[in-house]
C-alpha positions in Angstrom: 9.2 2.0 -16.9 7.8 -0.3 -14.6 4.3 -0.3 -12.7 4.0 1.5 -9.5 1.3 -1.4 -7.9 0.7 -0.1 -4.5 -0.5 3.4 -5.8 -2.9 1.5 -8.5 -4.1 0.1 -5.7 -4.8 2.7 -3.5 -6.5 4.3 -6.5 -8.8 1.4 -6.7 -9.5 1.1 -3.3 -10.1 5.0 -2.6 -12.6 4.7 -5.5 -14.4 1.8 -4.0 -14.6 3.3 -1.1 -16.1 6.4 -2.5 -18.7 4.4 -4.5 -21.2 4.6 -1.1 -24.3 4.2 -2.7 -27.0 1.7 -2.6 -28.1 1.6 -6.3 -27.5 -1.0 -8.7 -24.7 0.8 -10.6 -22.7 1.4 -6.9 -23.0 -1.9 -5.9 -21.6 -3.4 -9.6 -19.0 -1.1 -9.8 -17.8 -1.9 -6.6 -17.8 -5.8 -7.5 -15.8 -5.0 -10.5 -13.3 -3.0 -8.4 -12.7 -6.0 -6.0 -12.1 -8.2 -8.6 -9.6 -6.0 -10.1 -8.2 -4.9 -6.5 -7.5 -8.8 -6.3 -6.2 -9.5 -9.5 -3.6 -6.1 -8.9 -2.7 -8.0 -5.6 -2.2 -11.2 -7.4 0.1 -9.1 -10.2 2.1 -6.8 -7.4 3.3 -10.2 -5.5 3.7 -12.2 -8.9 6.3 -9.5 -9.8 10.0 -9.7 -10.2 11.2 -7.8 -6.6 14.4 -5.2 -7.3 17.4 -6.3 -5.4 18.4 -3.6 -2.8 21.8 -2.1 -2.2 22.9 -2.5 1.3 25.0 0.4 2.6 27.4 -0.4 5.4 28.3 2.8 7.8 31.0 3.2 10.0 31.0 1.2 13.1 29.6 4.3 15.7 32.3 4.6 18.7 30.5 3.4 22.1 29.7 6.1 24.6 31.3 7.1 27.3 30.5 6.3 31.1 29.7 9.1 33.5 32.6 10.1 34.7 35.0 8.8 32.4 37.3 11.5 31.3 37.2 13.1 28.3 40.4 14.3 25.9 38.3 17.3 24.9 38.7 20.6 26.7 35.9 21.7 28.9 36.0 25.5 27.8 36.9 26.9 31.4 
């Protein structure tokens, strides 16, 4: 199973930015959050990317010009 790094992430960074307060503790915890906010960064770029699979559709047929006659009947 591999790491889902963007949601770690978000984690951290919605618990730094709940950490409002002024006091001591507050202020810490959020210095230890950045640092680990930057070191999950520096691990979610570092790692091996999954190769996508590319899915090729069917060429769409171009539109028709006003006025151009269709094949289909009208239903009058």
């Amino acid at each position: 199973m591999t790491t889902t790094f963007p949601a770690v992430r978000r984690h951290l960074e919605e618990a730094y930015r709940l950490l409002g307060g002024n006091d001591e503790l507050s202020e810490r915890t959020r210095q230890a959050l950045d640092i680990l906010i930057d070191a999950l960064l520096a691990a979610e770029y570092r790692a091996p990317r999954r190769s996508a699979t590319i899915i090729d559709f069917p060429a769409q047929p171009k539109p028709r010009k006003r006025g151009q006659m269709s094949s289909q009947p009208t239903g009058k």
